[in-house]
C-alpha positions as CSV (number, residue, x, y, z in Angstrom):
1,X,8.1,8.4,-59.4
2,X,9.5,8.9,-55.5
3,X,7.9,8.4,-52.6
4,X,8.6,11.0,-49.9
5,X,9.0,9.7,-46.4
6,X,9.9,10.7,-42.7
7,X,11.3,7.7,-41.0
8,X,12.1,9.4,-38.4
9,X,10.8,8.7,-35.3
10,X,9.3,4.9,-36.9
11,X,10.6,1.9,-34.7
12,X,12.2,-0.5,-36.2
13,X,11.3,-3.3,-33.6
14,X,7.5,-4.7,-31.8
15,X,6.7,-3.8,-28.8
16,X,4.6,-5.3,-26.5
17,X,0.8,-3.4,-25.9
18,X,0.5,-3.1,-21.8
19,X,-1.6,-5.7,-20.0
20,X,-5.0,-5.0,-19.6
21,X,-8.0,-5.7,-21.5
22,X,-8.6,-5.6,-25.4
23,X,-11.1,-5.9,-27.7
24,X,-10.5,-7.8,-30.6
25,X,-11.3,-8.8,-34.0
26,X,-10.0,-12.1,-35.7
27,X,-8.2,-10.9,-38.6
28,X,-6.5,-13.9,-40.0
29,X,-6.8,-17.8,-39.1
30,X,-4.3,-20.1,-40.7
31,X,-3.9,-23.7,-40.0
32,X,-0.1,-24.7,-39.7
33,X,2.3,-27.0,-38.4
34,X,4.1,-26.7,-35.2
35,X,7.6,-25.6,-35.2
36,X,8.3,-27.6,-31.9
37,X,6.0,-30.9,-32.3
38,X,4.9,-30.9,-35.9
39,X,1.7,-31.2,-35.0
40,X,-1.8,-29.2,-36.4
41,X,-2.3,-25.9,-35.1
42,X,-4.1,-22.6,-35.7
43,X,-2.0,-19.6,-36.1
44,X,-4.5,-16.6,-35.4
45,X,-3.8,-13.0,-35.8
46,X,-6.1,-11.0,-33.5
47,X,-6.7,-6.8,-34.0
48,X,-6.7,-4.7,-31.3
49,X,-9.4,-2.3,-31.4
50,X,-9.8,-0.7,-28.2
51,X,-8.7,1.2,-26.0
52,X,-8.2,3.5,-28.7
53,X,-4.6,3.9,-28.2
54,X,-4.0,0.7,-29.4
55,X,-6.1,0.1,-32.1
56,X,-4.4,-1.8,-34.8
57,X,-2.3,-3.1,-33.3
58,X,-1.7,-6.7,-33.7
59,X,-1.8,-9.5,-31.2
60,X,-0.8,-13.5,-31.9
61,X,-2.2,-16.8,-30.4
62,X,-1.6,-20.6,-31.5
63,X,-4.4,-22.9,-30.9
64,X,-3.1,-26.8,-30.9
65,X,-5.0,-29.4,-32.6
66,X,-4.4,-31.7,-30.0
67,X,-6.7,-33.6,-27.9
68,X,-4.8,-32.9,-24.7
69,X,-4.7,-28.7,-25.9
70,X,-8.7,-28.6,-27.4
71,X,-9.4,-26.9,-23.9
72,X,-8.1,-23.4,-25.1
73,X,-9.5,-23.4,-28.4
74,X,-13.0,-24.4,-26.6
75,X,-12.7,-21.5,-24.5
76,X,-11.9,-19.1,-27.2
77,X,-15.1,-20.4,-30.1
78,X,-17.3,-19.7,-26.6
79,X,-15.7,-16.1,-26.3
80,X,-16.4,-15.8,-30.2
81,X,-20.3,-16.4,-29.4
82,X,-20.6,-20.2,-30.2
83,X,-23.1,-22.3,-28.0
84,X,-21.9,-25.4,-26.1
85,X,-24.1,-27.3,-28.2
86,X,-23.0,-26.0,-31.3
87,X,-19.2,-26.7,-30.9
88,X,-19.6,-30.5,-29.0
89,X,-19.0,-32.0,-32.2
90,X,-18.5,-29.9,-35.8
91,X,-16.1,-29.1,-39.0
92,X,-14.2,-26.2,-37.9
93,X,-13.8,-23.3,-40.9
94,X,-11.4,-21.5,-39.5
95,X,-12.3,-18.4,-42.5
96,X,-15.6,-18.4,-40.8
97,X,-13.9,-17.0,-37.4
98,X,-12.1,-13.9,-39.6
99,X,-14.2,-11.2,-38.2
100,X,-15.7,-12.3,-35.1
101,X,-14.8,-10.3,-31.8
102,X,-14.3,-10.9,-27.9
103,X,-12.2,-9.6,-25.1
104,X,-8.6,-10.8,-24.6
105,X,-6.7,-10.2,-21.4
106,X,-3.4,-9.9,-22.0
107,X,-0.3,-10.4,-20.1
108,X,3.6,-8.9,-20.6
109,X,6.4,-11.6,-20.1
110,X,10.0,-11.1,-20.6
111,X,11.3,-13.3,-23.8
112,X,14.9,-14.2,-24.8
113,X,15.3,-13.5,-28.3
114,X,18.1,-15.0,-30.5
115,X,18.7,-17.2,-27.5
116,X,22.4,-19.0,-28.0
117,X,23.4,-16.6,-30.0
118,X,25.9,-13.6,-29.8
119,X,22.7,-11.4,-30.3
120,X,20.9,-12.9,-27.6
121,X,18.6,-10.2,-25.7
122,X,15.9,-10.1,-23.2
123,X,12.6,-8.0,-24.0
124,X,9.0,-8.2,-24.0
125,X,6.3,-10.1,-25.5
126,X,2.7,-10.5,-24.9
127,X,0.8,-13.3,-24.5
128,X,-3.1,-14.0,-24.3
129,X,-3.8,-15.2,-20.4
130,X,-7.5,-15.5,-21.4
131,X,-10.9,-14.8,-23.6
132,X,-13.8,-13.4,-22.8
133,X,-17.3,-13.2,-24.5
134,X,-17.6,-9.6,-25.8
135,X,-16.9,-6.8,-28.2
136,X,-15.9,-3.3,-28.4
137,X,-18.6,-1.8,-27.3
138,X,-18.4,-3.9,-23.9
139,X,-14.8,-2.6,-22.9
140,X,-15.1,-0.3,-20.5
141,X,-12.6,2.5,-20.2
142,X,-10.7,0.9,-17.4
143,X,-10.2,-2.1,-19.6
144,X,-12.9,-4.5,-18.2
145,X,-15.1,-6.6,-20.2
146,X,-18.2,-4.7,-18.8
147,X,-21.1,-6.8,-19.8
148,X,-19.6,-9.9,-19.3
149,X,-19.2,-10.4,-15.7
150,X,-15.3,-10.6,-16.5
151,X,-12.6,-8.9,-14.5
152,X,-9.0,-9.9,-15.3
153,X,-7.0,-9.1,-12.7
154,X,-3.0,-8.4,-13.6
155,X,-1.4,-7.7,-10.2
């Protein structure tokens, strides 16, 4: 059996999504170690599903177990929809986050990749700047977390 194809016009290589605004959906929480400290982290995998012309896409965040990080993941379990009072003390499952959904704002930096190497280059990568409580339904077309009250500004 073959499988016909048209590779044509398929990129080979990730690009970064343009800042703005996205609506997401947890898709995948893992807990890991950290390649730099070798400490406990969560590795999430967030989908992109508006705007619409980036839906499906794929966006990436690290959470750090550690007491002096447990700031960021705070902010984003209250973007998810938990309560103060819920999260003060608690057993995290991170499976019970796969399929929760809030606004991330997201930022483009430049990234050195293969850095120290003969096929070291410069491109793009995103990076998550912030959370917001919300969900598709909340983005507004020009990106902002409508019901909210949020308004990330990227100038």
């Amino acid at each position: 059996m073959t499988i016909k194809l048209n590779l044509a016009d398929v990129q080979t290589e990730l690009t970064a999504v343009p800042a703005g605004n996205y609506a997401v959906t947890v898709s995948s929480v893992q807990e890991t170690l950290s390649k730099s400290s070798n400490k406990p982290m969560l590795a999430v995998k967030l989908r992109i599903e508006e705007p619409e012309d980036q839906a499906g896409r794929i966006l990436f965040d690290n959470f750090s177990l550690q007491p002096q990080a447990l700031w960021k993941l705070k902010r984003w379990l209250l973007a998810l929809g938990y309560a103060e009072d819920e999260i003060a003390e608690f057993e995290l499952d991170p499976e019970e986050l796969v399929g929760l959904d809030c606004v991330a704002a997201v930022i483009v930096e430049p990234f050195i990749r293969n850095q120290g190497t003969e096929a070291e280059e410069q491109v793009e990568r995103n990076r998550i700047s912030a959370y917001a409580l919300g969900n598709a339904l909340e983005v507004g077309i020009e990106g902002e977390a409508a019901e909210t009250g949020f308004d990330f500004d990227f100038d």
